[in-house]
N, C-alpha and C positions, 0 to 999 in steps of 0.2 A: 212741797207744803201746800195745802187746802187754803183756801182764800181765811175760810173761816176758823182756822189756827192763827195766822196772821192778825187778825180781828178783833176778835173774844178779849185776851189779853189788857187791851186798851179801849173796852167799853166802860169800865169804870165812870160812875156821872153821867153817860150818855142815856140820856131817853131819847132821840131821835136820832134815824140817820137819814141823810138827806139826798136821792139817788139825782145828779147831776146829770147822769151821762143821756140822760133825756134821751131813751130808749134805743141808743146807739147796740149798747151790750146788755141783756139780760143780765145785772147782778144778782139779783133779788134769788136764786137757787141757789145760789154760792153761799149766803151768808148763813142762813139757819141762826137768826136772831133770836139771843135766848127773852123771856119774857119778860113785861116792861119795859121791852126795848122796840119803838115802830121804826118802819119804814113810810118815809114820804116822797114820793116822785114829784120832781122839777119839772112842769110842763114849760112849753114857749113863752117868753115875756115874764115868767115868775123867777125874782133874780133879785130874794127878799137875801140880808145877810145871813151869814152862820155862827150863831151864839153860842155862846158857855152853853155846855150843855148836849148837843148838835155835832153830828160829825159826817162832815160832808166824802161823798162817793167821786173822784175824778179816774179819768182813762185817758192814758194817751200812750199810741203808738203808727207806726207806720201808714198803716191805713185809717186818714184821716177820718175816711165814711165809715169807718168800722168803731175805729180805737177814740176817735177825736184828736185834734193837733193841739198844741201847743196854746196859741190865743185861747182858746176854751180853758186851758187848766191857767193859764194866766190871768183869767176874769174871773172864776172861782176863787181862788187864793187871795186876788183883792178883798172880796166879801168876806172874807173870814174875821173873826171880833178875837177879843184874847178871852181864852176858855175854849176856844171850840178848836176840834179834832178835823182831820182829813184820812181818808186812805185813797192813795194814787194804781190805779194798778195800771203797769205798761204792755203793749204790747211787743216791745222789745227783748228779747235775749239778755240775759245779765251781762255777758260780755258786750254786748252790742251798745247797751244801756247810756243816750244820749243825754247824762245827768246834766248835764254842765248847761242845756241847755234851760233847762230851770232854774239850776244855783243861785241866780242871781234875783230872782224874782222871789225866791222860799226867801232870801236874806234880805228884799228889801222887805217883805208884809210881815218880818220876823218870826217865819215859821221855822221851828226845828222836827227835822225830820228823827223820829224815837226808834223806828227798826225797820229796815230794810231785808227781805228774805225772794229767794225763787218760788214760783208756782208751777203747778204740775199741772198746766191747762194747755191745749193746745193753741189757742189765739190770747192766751194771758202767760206770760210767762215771768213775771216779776211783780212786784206790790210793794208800797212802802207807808209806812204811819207816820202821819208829821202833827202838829200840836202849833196853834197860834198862840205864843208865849210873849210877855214881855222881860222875862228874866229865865236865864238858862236852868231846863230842867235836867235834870241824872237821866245820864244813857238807859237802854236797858239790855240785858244781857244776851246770851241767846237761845236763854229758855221764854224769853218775854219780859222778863222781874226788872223792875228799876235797880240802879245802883248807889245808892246810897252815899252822897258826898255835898259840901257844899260847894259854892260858885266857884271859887278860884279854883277849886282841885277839879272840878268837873270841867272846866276850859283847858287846864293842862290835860286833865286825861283823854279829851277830844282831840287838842294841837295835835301832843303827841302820838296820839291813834292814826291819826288821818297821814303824818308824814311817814310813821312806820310800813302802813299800808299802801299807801302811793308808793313807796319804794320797790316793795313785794308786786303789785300791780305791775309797776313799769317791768321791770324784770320778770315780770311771765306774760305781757305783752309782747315785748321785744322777742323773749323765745319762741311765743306764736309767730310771729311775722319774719321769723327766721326760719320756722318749720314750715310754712306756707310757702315762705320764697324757694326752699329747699324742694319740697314736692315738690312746685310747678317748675323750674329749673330741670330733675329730674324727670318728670315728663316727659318735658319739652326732649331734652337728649335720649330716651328711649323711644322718642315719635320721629325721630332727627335716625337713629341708628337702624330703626327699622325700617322705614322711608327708601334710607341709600343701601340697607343692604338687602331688600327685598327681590331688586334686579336681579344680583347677584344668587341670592339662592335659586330664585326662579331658574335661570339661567341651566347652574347647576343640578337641580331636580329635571327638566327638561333632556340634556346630555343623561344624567344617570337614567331616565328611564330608557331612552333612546338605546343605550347601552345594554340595558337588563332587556329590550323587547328583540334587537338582535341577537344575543346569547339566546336568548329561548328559543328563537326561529332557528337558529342552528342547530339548538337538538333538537329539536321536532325535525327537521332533517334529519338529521343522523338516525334518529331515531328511525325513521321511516325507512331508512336504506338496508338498517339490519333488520325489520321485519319482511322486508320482502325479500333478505339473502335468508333468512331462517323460513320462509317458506318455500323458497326456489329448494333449498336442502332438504325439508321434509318431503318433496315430490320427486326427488330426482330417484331415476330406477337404481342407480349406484347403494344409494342408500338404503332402499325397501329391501334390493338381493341382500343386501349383510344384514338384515336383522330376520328375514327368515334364516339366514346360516347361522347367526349366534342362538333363534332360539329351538333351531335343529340340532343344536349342538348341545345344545342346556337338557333336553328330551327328546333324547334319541329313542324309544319307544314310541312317542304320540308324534313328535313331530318329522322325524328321517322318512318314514313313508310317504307323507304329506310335500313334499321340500321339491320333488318333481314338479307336482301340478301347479304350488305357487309359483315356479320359477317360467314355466309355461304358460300361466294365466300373464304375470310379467312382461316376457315375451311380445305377447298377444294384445297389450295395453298398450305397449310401446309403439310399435306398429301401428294400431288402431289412432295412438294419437297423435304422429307422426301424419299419416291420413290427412285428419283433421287440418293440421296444418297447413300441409299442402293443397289442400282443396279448398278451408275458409277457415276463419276465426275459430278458434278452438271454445267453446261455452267457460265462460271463468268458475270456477270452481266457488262456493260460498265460503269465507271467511268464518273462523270459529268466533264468538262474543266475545269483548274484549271485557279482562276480570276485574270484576269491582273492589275499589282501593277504598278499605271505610275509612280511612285517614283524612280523606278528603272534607270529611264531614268536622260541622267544628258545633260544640253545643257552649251555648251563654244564656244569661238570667235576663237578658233586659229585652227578650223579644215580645213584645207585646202588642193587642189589638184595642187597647184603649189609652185615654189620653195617664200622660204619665206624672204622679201625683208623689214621687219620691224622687230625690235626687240620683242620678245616674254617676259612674266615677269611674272611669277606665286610669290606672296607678302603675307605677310600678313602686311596689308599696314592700314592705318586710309583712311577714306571716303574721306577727302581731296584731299591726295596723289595720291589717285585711279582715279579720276576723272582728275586732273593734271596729272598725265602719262598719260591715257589712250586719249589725245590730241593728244598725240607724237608716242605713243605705242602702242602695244598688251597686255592688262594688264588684268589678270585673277584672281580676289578675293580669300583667302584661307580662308576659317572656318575650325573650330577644326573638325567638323563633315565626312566632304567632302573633305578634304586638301588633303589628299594622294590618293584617287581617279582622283581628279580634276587636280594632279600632275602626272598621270599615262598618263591619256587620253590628255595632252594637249602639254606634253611634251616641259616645257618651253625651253627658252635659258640661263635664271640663276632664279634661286630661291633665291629673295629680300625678309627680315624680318626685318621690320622697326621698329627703339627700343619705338619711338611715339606711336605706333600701343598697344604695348606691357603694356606701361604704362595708358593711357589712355581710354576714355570709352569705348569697344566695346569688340568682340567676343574675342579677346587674353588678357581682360586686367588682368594682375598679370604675364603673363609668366613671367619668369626668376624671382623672386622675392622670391621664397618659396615657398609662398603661395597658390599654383596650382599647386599641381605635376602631375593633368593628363594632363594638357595643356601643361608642360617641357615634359611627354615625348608624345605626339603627336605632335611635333614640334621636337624631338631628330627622332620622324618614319620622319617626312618630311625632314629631312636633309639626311637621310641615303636612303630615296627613290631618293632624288636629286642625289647621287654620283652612284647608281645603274645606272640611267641615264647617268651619265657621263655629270650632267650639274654641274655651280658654286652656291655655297650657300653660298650670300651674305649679313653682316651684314650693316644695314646703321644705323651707329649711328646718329642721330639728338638731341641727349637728351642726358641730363649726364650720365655716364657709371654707375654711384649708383644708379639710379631709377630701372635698372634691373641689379642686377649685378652677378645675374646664367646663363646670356646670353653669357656669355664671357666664361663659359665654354665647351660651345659648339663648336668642331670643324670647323673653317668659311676659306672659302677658300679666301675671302678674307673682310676687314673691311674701311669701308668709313664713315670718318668724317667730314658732313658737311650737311649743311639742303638740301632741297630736293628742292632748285632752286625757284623761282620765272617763272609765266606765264604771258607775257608779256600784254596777254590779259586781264589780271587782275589789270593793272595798268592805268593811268590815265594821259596820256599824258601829257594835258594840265596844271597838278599840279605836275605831275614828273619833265616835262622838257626833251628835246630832249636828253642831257646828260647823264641825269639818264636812258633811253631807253637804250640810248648806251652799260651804262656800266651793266648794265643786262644781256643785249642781250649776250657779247661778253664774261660776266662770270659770271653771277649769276643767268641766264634763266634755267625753268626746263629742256632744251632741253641739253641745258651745261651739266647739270648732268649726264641726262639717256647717255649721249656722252664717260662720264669716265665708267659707268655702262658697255656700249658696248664694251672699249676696256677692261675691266675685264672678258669677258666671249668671245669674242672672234664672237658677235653677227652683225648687221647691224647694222649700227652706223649712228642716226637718226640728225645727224650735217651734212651727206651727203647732205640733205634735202635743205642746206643754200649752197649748189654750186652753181657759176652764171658762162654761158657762155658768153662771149663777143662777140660779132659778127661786126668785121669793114673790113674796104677795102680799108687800105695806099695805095698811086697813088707813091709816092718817098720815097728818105730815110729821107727827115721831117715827112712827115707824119707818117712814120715808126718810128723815135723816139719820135714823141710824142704819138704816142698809146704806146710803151713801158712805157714813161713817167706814161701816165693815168693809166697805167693799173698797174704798180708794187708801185705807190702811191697810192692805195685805202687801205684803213683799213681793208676793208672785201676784202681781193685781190681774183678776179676770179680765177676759177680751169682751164677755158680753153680760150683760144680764137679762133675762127674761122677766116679763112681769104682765099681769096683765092689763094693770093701765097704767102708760109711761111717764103722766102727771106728773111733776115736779122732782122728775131726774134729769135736768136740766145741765148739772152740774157734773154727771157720771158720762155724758155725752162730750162738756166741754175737755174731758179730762182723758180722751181717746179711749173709754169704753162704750161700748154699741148697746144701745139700750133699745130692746125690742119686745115685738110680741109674736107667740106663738109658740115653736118649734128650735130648742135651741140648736145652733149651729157646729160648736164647738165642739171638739174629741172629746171632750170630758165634761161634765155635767155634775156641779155642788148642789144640792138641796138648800136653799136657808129660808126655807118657808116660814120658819119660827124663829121672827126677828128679835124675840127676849133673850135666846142664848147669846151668853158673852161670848166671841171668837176674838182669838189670839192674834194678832196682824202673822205671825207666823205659820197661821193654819196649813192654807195651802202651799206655801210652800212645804212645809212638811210634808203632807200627803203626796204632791205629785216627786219628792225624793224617794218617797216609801214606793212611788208605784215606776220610777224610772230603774228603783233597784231590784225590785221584784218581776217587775213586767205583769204585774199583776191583772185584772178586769174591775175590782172593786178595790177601795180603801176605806179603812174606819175604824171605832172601835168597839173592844169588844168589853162584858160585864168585868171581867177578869185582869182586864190591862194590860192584855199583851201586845208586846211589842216587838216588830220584826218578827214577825214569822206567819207564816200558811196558818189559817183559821178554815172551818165546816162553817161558821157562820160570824154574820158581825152586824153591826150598825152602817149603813154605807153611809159615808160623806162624801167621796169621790168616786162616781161610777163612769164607766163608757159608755158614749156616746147611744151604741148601738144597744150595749144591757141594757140601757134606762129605757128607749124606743121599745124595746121588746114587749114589754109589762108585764112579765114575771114577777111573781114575788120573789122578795131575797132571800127565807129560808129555803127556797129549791135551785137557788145558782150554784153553789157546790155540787148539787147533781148532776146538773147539765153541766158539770164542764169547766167551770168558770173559776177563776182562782182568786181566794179570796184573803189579802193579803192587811192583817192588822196592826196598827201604830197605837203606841199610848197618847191618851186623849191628852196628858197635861206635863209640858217638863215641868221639875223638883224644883224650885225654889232652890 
């Protein structure tokens, strides 16, 4: 929630608000005071009360120098007269929310707090409205609206709220602090089992190579004993005389005439080299080239000469999966054969093993089951080659933990339970439903996944992809609050907005959007140069569904209202980064190339 949703609601009688926080925290961008209504800052030593009428600004949280502490909002609250209004905003967390430390000071100056909501700011994350009363006023709901009751029923519906809630509270406290002891417990014993049993693999990786580099120097022995008896054979006279007899024998016209002199020049060789012998080192003879084996050669997607800006993913994945990341990602197949080669040269960002994979028809199926112990331990080499790397080996469960349950003993840096997302291209708009897009996109898209993937392995994180820049040009401070307005109501809220002068976006900054000038930064680029148009908080999200399902370069609409499907031309509201840079006009990006994909401008009521 906007500070100034909070707010509004409970100006009601107020012409003044009165900013406390004596220039600790810029409020004064947050509010967007509608008119009739001033702002007066509290300089040093002005510390007049707060009348009917008057509703004073308090901050407290953590950082004293930032938020203000406690004795500050305790000296305010004194001042307050009956009529006059407060809004406290904390820099605490809602769960965190150190209420109790007030409690008793709101109850002695008999202030009652009227709504308490979260904020969407980064160094403000909660807010609350209180009212200095001498007789208990009606709650209000949680669209803001009072509730209509008088005294006795409004104590009861507070008693009874506050213990209904404390109960609810306590019981999803206690679950936190059961979940928290749980992870760090688990930790602790997966940092406990890989600790003691890291010797041990060591150990064993050490003995097994030790093992694999003797078998190879054996056959390269071996090897080399029968090329030098296949060349002792090919030279020896025994052999040359029989094959001019068999091919004297094969062409007795061309070659029976002939079979004297070869067998004579023979003769004459043998002797000559025999010579050799006995008088010095015979000259060695040149070795034929040894033939090139193109097997040897291995091609993969992730070799590259610049820095790497998509996530990398060595798997052993089902053909599904593979094809579904490799939309989003750099995804490199693993067979039992090739896997720790493939895992050398390509050097993922995490090494995924998916339990589907595992159980199902293809090159891993039985791992972890028993029943293939060469496939457990060529999958125990692919993990231990993972951590030489210094990459993460991650398990995705998607399948029940008993279809492979020798999987689970294998050290996993880390485990993900949960299917492998939905591609939105895969779905069917027209029988999904706009809704159903939504709620895909925003948490059940494969891109949503490889997104948790990325921040386990500490890779590119491929939700970057779905940043939009805004680009508008407020002329005053309406139009400046209502791009604020536009812009911190969208469901897919933008990463930046461009403008060119950043004047009293104060609010769009505190609220973790990058408010800048120049050049915007982001994949994708909104126009809202024309801050009269009404925009739907649904917009972008819409659009960037429309263009994750199309893969489009442009989205918008078009005179016609067509929706879902390839257009020659359209209105852009979402273009790429690089189209927009270009500066083409949009009736010649269909020419060039460019796909241009259209959404209806307004869902039906």
């Amino acid at each position: 929630m906007r500070l100034t949703d909070l707010l509004h609601p409970h100006l009601d009688g107020v012409t003044t608000v009165v900013d406390t926080t004596r220039g600790r925290l810029r409020l004064e961008p947050y509010l967007h005071l509608p008119p009739g209504v001033t702002l007066r800052d509290e300089g040093e030593g002005d510390e007049q009360p707060v009348v009917e009428g008057e509703l004073a600004l308090l901050s407290y949280g953590p950082d004293a120098g930032l938020h203000g502490g406690e004795d500050d909002c305790r000296a305010v609250l004194a001042r307050l007269r009956p009529g006059a209004r407060g809004l406290i905003v904390f820099g605490h967390r809602g769960s965190e929310l150190p209420y109790h430390r007030l409690l008793d000071d709101l109850v002695a100056h008999r202030c009652q707090v009227l709504r308490a909501a979260p904020l969407d700011y980064v160094q403000l994350h909660a807010g609350a409205v209180i009212a200095r009363t001498d007789e208990l006023l009606p709650p209000h709901d949680f669209f803001g609206r009072p509730v209509p009751s008088d005294g006795h029923a409004t104590a009861l519906r507070i008693a009874d709220e506050y213990v209904f809630a404390d109960l609810a509270s306590r019981s999803l406290r206690a679950r936190v602090l059961d979940l928290e002891a749980s992870v760090e417990e688990a930790e602790r014993t997966r940092a406990a089992a890989g600790q003691d049993g890291l010797a041990d693999r060591l150990a064993a990786a050490v003995r097994e190579k030790e093992q694999v580099t003797a078998a190879l120097r054996s056959a390269r022995e071996r090897v080399e004993v029968l090329q030098a008896r296949v060349r002792m054979l090919e030279g020896s006279t025994s052999l040359r005389v029989g094959k001019a007899l068999v091919a004297a024998a094969r062409s007795p016209k061309r070659r029976a005439a002939r079979l004297p002199g070869e067998l004579y020049g023979l003769w004459r060789g043998r002797r000559r080299s025999a010579g050799q012998v006995s008088g010095g080192a015979a000259k060695p003879q040149a070795e034929p080239d040894a033939p090139v084996n193109d097997r040897f050669h291995l091609a993969h997607r992730a070799l590259t000469s610049v820095p790497r800006d998509r996530l990398v993913v060595a798997g052993v994945l089902t053909t599904a999966t593979a094809e579904d990341f490799a939309a989003e990602v750099v995804v490199n197949r693993l067979l039992p054969h090739d896997g720790r080669l493939l895992l050398q040269r390509t050097d993922p960002d995490v090494l995924l093993v998916q339990l589907s994979a595992c159980t199902g028809d293809g090159p891993w199926w039985l791992t972890g089951t028993g029943l293939a112990p060469d496939l457990d331990r060529t999958l125990a080499e692919l993990l231990a080659e993972a951590r030489v790397l210094g990459r993460s080996a991650v398990l995705w469960r998607d399948a029940p933990a008993s279809a492979a349950p020798g999987l689970a003993r294998f050290a996993w840096d880390a485990v993900v339970d949960a299917d492998t997302g939905v591609r939105l291209a895969r779905l069917d708009p027209a029988t999904e439903g706009r809704e159903r897009l939504r709620e895909v996109f925003r948490e059940d898209s494969t891109r949503v996944r490889l997104g948790r993937l990325a921040k386990l392995s500490g890779a590119p994180d491929p939700l970057d992809e779905r940043r939009v820049a805004v680009l508008a040009a407020p002329r005053d401070r309406t139009e400046v609050a209502r791009l604020v307005g536009q812009v911190l109501g969208q469901l897919h809220r933008p990463a930046e907005v461009v403008v060119p002068d950043p004047a009293g976006l104060d609010e769009l900054a505190a609220a973790g959007v990058t408010v800048r000038q120049g050049q915007p930064l982001a994949p994708w680029v909104a126009d809202w140069t024309d801050l009269t148009e009404d925009r739907p908080d649904t917009l972008l999200l819409d659009l960037m569904c429309a263009q994750e399902y199309s893969g489009a370069d442009a989205v918008g609409h078009t005179p016609a209202a067509d929706d879902y499907v390839f257009v020659p031309s359209l209105r852009p509201l979402l273009t790429r980064r690089a189209l927009h840079m270009s500066g083409t006009a949009p009736d010649s990006w269909a020419g060039r190339g460019h796909r241009l994909f259209a959404v209806r401008g307004k869902e039906p009521s």
